[in-house]
VOBA-1610 file (N, C-alpha, C; in pm, whole numbers, padded with zeros to 5 digits, always signed):
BEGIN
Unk+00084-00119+00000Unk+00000+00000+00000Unk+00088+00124+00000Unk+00061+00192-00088Unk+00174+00346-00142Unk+00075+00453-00049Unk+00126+00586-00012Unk+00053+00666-00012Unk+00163+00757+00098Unk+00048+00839+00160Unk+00128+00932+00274Unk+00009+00940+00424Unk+00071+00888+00530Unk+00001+00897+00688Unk-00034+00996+00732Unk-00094+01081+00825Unk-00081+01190+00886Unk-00121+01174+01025Unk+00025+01103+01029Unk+00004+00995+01207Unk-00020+01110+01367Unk-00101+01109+01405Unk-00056+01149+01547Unk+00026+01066+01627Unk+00134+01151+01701Unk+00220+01056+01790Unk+00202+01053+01902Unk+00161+00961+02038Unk+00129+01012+02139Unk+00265+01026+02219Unk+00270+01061+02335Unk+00406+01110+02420Unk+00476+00959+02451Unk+00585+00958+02480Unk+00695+00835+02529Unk+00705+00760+02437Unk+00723+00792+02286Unk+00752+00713+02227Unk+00863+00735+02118Unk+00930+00734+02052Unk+01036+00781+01949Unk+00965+00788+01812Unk+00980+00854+01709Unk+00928+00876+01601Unk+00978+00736+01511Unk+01047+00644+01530Unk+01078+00524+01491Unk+00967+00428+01550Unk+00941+00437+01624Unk+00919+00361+01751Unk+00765+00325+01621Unk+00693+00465+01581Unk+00610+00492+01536Unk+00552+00426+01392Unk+00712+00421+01323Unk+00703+00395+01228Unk+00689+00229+01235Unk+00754+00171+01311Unk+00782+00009+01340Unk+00588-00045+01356Unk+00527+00096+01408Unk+00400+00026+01437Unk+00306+00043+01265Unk+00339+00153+01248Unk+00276+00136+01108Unk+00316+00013+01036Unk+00463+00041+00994Unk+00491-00143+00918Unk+00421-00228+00949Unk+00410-00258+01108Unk+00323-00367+01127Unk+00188-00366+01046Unk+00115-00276+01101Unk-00044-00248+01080Unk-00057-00272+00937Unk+00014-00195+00865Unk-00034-00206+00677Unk+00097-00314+00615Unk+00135-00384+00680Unk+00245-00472+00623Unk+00309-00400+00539Unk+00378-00317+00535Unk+00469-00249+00434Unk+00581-00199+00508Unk+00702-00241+00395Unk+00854-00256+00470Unk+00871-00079+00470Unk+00831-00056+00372Unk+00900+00076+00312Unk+00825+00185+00399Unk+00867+00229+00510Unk+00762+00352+00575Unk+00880+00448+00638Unk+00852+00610+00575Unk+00929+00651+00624Unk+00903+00782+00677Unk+00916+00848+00825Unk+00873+00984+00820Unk+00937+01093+00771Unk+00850+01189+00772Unk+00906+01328+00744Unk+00927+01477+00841Unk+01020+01397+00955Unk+01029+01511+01030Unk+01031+01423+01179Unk+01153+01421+01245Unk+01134+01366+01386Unk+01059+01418+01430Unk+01009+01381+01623Unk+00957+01406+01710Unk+01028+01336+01829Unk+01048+01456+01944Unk+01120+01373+02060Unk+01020+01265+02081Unk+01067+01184+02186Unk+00984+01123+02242Unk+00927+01183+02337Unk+00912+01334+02393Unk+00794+01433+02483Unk+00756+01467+02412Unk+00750+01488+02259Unk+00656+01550+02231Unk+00548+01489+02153Unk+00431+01536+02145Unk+00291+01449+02063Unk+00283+01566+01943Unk+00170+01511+01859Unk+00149+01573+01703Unk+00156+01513+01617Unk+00193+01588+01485Unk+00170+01589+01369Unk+00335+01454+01315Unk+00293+01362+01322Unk+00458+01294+01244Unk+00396+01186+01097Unk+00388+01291+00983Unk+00409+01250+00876Unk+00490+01162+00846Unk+00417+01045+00757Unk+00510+00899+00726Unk+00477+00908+00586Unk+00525+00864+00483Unk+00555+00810+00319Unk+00537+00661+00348Unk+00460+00576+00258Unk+00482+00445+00261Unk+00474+00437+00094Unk+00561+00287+00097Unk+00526+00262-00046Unk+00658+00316-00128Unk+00613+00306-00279Unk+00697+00390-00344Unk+00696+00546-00284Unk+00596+00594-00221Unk+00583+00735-00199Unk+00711+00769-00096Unk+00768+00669-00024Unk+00893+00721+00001Unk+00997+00805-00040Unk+00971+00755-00174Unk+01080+00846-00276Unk+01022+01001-00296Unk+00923+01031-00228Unk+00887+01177-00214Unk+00914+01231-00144Unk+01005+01153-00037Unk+01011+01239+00092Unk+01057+01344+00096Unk+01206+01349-00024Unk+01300+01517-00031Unk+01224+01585-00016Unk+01128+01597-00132Unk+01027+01691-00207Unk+00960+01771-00035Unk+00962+01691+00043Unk+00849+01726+00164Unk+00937+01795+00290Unk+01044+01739+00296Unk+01146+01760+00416Unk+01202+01880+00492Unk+01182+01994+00357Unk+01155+02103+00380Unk+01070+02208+00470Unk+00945+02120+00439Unk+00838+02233+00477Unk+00825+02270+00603Unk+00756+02448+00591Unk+00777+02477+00744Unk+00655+02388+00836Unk+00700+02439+00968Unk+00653+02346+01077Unk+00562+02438+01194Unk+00442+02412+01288Unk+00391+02493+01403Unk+00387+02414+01514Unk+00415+02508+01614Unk+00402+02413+01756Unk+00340+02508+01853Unk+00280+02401+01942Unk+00228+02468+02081Unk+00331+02419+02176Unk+00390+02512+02249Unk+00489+02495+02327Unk+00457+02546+02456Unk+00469+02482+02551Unk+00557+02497+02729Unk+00652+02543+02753Unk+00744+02680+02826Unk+00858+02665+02854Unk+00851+02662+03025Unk+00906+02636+03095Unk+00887+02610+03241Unk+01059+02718+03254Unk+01064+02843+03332Unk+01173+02879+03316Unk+01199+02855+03463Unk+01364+02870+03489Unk+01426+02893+03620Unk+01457+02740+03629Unk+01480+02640+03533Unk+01511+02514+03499Unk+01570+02489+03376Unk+01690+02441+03413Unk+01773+02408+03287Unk+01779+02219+03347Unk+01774+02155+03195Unk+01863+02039+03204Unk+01988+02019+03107Unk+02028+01882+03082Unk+02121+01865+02978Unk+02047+01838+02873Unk+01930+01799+02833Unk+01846+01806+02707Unk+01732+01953+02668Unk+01776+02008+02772Unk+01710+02143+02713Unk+01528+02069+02752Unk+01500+01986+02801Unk+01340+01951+02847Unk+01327+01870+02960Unk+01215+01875+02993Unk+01203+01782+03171Unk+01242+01689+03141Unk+01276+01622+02993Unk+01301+01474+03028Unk+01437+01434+03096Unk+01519+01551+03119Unk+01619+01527+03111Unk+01724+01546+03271Unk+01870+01543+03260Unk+01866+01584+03409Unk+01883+01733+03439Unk+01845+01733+03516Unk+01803+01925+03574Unk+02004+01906+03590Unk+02058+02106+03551Unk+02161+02095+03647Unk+02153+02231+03670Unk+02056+02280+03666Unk+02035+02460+03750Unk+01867+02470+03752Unk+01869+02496+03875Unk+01733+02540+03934Unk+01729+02653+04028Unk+01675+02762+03990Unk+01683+02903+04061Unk+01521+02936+04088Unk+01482+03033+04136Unk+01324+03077+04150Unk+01334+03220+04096Unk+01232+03211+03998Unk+01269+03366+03923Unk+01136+03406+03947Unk+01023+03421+04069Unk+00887+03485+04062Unk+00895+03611+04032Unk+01026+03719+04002Unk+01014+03858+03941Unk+00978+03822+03807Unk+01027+03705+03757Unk+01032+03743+03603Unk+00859+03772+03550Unk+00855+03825+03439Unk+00702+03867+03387Unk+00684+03868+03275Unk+00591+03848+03213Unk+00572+03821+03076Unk+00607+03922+02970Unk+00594+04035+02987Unk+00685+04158+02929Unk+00827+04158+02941Unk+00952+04070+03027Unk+01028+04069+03016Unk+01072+03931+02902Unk+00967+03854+02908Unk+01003+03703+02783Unk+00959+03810+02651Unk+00832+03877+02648Unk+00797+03920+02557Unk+00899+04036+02469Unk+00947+04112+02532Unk+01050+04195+02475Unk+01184+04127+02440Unk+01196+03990+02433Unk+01313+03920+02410Unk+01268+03821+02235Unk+01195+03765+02223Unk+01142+03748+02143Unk+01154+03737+01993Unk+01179+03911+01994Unk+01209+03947+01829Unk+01361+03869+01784Unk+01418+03870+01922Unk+01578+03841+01868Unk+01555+03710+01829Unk+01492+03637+01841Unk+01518+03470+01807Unk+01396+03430+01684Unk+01339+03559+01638Unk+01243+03580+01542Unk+01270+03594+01351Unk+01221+03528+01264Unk+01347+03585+01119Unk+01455+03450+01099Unk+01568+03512+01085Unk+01679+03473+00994Unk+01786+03430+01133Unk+01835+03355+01224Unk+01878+03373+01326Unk+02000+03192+01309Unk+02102+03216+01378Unk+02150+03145+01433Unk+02147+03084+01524Unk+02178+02927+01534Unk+02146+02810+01623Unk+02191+02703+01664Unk+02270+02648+01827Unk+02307+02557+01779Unk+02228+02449+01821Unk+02236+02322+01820Unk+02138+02233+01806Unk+02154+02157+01980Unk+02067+02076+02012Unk+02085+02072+02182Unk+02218+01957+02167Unk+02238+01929+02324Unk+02374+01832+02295Unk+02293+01684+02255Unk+02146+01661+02256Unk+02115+01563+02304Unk+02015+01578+02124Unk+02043+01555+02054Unk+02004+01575+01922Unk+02030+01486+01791Unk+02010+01452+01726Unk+02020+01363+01604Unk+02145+01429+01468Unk+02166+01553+01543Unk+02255+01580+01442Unk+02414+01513+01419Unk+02514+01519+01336Unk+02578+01468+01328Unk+02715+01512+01327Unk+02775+01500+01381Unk+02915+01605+01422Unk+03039+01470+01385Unk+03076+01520+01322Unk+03223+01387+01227Unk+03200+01300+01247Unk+03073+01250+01242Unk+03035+01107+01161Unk+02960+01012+01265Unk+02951+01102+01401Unk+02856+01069+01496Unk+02738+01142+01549Unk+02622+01096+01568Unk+02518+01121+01612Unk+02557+01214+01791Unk+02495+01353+01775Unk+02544+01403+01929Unk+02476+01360+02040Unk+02384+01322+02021Unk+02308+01222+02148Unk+02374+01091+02178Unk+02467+00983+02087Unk+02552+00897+02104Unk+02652+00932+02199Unk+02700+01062+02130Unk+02827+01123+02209Unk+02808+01176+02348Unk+02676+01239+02360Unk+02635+01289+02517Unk+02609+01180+02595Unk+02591+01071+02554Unk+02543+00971+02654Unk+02651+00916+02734Unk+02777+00931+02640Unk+02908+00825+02644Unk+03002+00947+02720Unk+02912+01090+02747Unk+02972+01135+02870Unk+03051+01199+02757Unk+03082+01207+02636Unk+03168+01312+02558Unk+03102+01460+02519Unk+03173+01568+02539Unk+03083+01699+02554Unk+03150+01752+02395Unk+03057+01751+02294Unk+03086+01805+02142Unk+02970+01908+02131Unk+03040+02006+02125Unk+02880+02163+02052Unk+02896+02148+01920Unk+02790+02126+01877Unk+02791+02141+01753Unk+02775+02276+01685Unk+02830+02311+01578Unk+02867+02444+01518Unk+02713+02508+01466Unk+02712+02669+01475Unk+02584+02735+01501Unk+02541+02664+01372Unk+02374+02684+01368Unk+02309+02662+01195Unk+02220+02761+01204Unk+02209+02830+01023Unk+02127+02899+01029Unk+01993+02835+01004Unk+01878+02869+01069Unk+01752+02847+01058Unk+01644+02965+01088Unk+01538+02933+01069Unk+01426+03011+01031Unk+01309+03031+01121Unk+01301+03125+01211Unk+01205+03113+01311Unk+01072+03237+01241Unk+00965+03238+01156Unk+00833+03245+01153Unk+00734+03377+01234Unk+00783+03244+01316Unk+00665+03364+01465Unk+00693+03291+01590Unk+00731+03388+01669Unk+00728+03346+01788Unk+00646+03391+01920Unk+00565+03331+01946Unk+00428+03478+02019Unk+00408+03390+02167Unk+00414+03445+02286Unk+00382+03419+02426Unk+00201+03435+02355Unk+00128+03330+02419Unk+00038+03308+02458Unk-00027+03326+02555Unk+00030+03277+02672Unk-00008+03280+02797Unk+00090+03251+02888Unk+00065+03353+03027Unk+00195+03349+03132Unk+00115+03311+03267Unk+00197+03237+03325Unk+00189+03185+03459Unk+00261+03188+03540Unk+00281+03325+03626Unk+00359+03318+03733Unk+00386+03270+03856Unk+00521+03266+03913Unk+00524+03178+04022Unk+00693+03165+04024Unk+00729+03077+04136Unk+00890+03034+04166Unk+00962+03036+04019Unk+00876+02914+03934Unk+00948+02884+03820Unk+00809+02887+03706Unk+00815+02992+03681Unk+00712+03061+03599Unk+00689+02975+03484Unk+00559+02983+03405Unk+00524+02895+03273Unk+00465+02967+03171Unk+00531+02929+03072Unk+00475+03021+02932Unk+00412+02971+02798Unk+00322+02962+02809Unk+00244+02912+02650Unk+00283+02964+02531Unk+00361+02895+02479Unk+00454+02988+02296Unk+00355+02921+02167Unk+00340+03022+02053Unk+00271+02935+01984Unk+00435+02996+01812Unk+00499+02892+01792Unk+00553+02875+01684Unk+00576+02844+01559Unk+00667+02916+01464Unk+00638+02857+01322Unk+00778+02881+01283Unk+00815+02763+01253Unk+00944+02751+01193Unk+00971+02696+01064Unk+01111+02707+01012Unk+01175+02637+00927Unk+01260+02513+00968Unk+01262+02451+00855Unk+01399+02328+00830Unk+01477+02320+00930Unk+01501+02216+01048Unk+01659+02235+01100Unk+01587+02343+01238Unk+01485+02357+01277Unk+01512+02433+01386Unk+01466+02360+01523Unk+01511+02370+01612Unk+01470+02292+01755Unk+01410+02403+01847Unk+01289+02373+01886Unk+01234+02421+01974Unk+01303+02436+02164Unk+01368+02339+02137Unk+01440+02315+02267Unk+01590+02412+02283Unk+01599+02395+02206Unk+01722+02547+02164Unk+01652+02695+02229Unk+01532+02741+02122Unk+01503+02806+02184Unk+01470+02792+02278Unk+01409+02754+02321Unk+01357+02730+02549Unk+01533+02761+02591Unk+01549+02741+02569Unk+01754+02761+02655Unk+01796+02844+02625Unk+01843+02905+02507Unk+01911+03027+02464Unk+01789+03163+02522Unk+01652+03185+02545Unk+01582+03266+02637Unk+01567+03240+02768Unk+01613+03118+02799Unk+01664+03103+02914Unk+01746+03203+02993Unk+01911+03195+02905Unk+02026+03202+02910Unk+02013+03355+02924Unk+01921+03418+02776Unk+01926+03549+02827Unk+01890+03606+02911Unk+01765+03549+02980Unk+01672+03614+03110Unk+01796+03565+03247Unk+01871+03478+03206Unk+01962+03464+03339Unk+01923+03404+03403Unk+01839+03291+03382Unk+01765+03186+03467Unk+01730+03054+03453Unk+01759+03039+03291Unk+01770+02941+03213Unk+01581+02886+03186Unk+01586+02808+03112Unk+01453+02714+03100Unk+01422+02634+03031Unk+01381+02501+03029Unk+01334+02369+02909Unk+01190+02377+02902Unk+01179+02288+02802Unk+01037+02240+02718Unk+00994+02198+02827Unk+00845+02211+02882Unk+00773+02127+02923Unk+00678+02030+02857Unk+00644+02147+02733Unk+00572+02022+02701Unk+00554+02037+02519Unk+00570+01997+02468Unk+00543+02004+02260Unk+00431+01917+02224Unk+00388+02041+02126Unk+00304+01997+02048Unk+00302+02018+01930Unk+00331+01925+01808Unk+00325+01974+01635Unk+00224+01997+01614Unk+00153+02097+01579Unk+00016+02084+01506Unk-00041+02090+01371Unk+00136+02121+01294Unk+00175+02116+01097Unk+00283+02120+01077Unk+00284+02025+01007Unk+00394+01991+00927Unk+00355+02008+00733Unk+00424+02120+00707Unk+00346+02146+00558Unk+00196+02177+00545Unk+00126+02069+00460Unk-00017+02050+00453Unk-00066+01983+00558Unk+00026+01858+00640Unk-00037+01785+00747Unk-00081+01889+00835Unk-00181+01885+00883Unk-00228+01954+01002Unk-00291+01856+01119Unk-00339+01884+01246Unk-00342+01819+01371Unk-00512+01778+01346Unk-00545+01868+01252Unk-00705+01849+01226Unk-00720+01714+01174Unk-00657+01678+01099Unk-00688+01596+01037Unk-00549+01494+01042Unk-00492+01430+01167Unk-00404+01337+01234Unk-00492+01221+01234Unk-00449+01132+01253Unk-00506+00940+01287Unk-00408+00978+01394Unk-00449+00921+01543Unk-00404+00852+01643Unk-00327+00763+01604Unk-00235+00734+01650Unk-00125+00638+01621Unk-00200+00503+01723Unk-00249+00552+01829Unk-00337+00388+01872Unk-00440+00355+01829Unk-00517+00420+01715Unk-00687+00419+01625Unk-00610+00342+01491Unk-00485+00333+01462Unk-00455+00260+01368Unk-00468+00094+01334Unk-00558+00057+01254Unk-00589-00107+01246Unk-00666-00114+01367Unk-00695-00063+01441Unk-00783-00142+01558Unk-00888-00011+01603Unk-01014-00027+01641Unk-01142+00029+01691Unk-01215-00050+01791Unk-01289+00025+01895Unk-01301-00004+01996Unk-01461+00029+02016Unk-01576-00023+02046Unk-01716+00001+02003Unk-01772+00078+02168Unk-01866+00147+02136Unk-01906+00196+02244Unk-02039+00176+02272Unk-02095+00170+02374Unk-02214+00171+02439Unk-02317+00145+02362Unk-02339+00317+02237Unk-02415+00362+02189Unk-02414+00344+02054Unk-02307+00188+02046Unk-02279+00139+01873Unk-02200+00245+01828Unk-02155+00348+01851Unk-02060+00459+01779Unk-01876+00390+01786Unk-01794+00386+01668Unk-01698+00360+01696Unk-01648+00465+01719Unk-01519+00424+01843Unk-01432+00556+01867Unk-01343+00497+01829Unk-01208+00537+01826Unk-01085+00542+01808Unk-01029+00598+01986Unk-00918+00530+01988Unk-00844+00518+02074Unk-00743+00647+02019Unk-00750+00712+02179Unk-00674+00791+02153Unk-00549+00831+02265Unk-00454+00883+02239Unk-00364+00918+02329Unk-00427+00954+02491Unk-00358+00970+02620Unk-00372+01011+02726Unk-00422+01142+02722Unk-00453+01244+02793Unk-00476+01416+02808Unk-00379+01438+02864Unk-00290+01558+02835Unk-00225+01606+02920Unk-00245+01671+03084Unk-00158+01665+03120Unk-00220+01722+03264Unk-00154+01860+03258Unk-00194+01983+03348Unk-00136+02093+03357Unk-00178+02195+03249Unk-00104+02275+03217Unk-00147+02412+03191Unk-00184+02400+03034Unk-00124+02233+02975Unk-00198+02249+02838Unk-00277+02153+02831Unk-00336+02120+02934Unk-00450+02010+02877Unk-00533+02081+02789Unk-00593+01909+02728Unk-00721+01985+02639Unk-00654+02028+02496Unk-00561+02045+02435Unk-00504+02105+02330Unk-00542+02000+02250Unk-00533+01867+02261Unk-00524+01759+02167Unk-00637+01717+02151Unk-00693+01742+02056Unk-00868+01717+02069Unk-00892+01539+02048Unk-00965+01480+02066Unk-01031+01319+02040Unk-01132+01333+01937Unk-01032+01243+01828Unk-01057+01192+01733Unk-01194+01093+01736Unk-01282+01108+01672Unk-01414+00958+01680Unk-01322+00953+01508Unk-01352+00820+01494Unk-01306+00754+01338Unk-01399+00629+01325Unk-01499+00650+01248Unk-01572+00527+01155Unk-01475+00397+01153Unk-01540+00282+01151Unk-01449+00123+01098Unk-01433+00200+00970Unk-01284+00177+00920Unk-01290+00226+00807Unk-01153+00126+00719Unk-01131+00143+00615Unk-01012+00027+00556Unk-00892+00132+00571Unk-00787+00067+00627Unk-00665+00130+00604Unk-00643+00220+00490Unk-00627+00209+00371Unk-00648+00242+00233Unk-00709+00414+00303Unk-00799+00407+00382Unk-00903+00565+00372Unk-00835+00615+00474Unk-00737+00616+00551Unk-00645+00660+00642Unk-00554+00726+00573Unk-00529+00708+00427Unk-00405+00780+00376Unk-00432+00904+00327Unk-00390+01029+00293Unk-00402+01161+00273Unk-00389+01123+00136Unk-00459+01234+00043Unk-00481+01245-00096Unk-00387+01286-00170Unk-00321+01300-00209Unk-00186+01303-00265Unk-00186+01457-00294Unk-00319+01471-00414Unk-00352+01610-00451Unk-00327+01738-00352Unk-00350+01690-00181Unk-00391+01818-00106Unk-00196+01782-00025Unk-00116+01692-00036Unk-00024+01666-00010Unk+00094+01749-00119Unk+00090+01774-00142Unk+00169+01786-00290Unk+00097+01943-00328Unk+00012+01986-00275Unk-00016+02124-00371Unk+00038+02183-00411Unk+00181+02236-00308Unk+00304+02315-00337Unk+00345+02317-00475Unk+00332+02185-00527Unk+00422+02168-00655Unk+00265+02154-00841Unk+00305+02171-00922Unk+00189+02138-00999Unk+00167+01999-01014Unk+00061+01976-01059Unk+00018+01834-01076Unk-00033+01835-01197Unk-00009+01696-01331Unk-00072+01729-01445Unk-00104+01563-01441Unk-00245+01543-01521Unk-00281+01410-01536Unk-00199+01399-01625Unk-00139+01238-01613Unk-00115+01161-01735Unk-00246+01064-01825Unk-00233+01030-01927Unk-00370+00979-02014Unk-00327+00886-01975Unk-00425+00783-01951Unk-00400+00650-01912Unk-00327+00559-02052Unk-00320+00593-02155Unk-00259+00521-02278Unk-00112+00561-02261Unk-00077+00680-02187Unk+00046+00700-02158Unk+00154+00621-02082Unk+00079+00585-01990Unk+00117+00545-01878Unk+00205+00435-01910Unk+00219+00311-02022Unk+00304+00265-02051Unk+00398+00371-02084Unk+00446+00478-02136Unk+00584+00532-02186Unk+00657+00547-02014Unk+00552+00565-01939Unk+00586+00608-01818Unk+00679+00522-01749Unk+00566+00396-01789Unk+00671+00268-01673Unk+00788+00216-01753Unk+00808+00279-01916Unk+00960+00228-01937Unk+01030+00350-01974Unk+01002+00460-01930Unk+01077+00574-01878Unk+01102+00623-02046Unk+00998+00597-02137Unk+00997+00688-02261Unk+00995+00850-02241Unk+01056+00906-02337Unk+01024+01106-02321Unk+00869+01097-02331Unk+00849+01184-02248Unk+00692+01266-02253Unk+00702+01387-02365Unk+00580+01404-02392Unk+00545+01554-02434Unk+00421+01585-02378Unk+00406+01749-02415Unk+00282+01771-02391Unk+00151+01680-02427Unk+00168+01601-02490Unk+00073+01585-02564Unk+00008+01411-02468Unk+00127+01407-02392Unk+00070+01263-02336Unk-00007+01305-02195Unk-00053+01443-02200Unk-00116+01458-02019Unk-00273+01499-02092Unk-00364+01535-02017Unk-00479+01500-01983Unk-00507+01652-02063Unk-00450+01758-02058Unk-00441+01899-02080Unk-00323+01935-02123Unk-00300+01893-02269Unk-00158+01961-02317Unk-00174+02087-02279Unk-00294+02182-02345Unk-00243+02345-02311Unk-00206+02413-02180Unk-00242+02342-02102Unk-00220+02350-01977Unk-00091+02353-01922Unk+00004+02199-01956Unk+00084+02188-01941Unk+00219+02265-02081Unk+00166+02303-02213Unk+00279+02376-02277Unk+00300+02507-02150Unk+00208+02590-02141Unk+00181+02719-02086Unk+00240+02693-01988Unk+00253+02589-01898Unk+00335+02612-01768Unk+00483+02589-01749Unk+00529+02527-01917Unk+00647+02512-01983Unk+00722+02638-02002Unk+00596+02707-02048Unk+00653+02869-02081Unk+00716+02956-01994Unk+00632+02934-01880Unk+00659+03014-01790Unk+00826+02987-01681Unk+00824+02838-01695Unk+00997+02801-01652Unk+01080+02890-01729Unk+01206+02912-01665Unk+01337+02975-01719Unk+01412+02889-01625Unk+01555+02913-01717Unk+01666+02848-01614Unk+01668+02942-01468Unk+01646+03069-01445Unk+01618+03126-01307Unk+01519+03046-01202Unk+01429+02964-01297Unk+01331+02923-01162Unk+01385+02848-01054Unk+01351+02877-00937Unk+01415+02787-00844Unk+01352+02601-00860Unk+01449+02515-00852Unk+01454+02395-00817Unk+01281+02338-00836Unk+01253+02430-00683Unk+01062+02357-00636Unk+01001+02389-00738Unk+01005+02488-00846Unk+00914+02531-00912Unk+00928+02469-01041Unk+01057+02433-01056Unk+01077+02334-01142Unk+01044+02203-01207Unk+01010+02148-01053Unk+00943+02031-01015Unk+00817+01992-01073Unk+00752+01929-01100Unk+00639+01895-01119Unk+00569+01755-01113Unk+00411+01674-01085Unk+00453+01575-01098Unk+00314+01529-01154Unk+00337+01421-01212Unk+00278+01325-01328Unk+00150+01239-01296Unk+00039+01281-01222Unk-00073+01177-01185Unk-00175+01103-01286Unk-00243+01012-01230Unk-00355+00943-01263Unk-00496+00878-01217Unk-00554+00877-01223Unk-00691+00846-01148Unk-00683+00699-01123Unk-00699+00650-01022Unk-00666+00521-00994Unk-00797+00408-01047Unk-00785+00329-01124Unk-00937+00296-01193Unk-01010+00234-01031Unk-00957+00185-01005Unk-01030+00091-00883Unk-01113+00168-00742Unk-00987+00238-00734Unk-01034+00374-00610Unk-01095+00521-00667Unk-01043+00555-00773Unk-01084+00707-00822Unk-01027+00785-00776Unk-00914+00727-00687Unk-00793+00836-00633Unk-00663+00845-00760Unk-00650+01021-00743Unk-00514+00997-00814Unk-00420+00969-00756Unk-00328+00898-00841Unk-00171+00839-00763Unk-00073+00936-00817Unk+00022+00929-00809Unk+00145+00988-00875Unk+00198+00886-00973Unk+00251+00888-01062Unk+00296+00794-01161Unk+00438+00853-01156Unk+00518+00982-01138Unk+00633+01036-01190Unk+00641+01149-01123Unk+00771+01172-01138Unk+00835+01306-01112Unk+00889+01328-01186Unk+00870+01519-01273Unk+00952+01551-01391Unk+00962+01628-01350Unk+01061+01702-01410Unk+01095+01858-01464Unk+01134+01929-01555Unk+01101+02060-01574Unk+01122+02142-01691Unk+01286+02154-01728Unk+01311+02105-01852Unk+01463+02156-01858Unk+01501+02232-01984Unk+01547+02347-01980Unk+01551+02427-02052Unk+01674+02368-02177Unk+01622+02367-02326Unk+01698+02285-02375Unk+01782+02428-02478Unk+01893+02391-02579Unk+01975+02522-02599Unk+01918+02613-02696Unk+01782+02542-02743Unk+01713+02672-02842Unk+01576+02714-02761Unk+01638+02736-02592Unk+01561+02774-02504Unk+01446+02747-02479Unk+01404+02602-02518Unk+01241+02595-02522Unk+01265+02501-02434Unk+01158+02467-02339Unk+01129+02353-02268Unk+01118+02247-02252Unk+01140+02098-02186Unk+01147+02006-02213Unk+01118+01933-02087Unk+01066+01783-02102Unk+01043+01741-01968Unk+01113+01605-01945Unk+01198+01595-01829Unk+01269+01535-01791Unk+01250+01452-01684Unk+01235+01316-01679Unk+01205+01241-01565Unk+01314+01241-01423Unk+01282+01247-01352Unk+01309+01238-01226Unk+01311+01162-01143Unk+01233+01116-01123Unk+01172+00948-01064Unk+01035+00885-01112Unk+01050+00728-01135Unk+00949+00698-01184Unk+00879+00625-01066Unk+00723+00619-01050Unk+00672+00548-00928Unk+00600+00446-00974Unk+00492+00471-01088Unk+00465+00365-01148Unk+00508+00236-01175Unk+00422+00102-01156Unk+00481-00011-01198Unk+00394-00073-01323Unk+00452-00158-01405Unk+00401-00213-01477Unk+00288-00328-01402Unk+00138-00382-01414Unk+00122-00471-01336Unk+00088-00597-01400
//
């Protein structure tokens, strides 16, 4: 089964952890996400199965939102409660006008470095390998992309609590920030608690429970529910709304490719095409569903366009389901008497 998940993850579990349960559920080797999640945090963790794996580049990018906790006047070595505390102070002066006027700086175009306890990779090792084994490596700043960064709500006290609502780019850790506004307020502070609520097009609206997957649970009143994660306790309960989900076939769990993929264009292929497809013959306009459609969007490429816009990809209406699939990935390539041309990229289609 090909397609794309839009898994909710519940807390204590690793974003692998996640994926091992999908394989199970839809028997498919090939499942891959798009975008960790600690194991504190719950949300949005997009998976690829299938050939659709090979889409993942295309996705890896996109920006990201979170509902965030910071608990300040607490630092650990992972930058979150999961971790071990090694400064604890009581900051009841601090006030939400003093987080709030700090803000802009970590807002935009900003430098970052990543926590010690992180997946990144510093000469050829993972820095969470290295922190465990008691070796202390910083990894060198990265630039990344912070959106919006907006206090929500403040809760004062010894070790005060702050509701952040975020939007980031590629490469950025939320747990970074909680520490580096720490650092500046002089008091330090970690994650209490994360929440993804988008990743790209995935949104939290429209997540599967990662425990409603393959299995339903009947109620009283004949209504199926879906099993859903725990509630949080504390200052963000309630954020994660409960899912009800119909018995429904795996197959209707997967996101539509169309609303997955908008970013990029989409052109039918004619179903008589579709053989050139699966032995990787040249296309022309003339083999999609809407040549004029697709010359005109030929036109508009130049060698200036960036990469994404370049991109494009190749669908079909699935006879059995009436879903379109992807058959291909092409792109425009500007040939030397400057006219356009389309170039395969990856093929997904199989012959059957």
């Amino acid at each position: 089964m090909d397609g794309f998940l839009n898994v909710l993850k519940p807390k204590g579990i690793t974003s692998h952890d996640a994926v091992l349960q999908v394989r199970r559920v839809f028997k498919q080797e090939r499942v891959g996400h798009l975008g960790t999640l600690d194991p504190m945090a719950v949300g949005v963790l997009p998976m690829a199965l299938g050939c659709y794996t090979r889409l993942s580049e295309y996705l890896l990018n996109e920006d990201k939102e979170y509902l965030t906790e910071f608990v300040f006047g607490v630092a650990t070595d992972t930058c979150d409660l999961d971790g071990r505390i090694t400064s604890r102070v009581e900051c009841d002066h601090l006030t939400a006008a003093d987080v709030t006027k700090l803000l802009a700086k970590y807002t935009g175009s900003i430098k970052q470095n990543p926590p010690a306890y992180s997946a990144v990779h510093v000469k050829g090792r993972r820095l969470h390998e290295l922190a465990r084994r008691g070796i202390k490596v910083e990894a060198p700043a990265r630039d990344v992309k912070v959106h919006e960064f907006r206090l929500l709500s403040w809760k004062p006290g010894p070790h005060p609590r702050g509701i952040f609502r975020l939007g980031v780019g590629r490469g950025t850790y939320v747990r970074s920030l909680a520490r580096d506004l720490g650092n500046d307020l002089g008091c330090g502070a970690a994650v209490s608690y994360l929440l993804r609520t988008r990743v790209g097009n995935f949104t939290l609206r429209d997540a599967v429970p990662l425990g409603s997957i393959g299995q339903t649970r009947v109620h009283p009143r004949g209504q199926s529910r879906a099993h859903t994660p725990r509630r949080t306790t504390g200052d963000m309960q309630g954020l994660i709304p409960v899912h009800t989900l119909p018995s429904r076939s795996l197959r209707n769990l997967l996101s539509d490719p169309y609303a997955v993929l908008s970013a990029f264009p989409l052109f039918e292929i004619k179903r008589d095409s579709l053989t050139s497809v699966v032995w990787g013959r040249p296309l022309n306009a003339g083999d999609f569903a809407d040549p004029a459609k697709v010359r005109d969007w030929l036109k508009q490429v130049t060698v200036d366009t960036p990469d994404k816009q370049r991109v494009f990809f190749g669908t079909y209406p699935d006879p059995v389901s009436g879903r379109h699939e992807v058959a291909c990935v092409l792109s425009a390539v500007t040939a030397q008497d400057k006219s356009c041309r389309i170039k395969y990229e990856k093929v997904l289609v199989q012959e059957e």
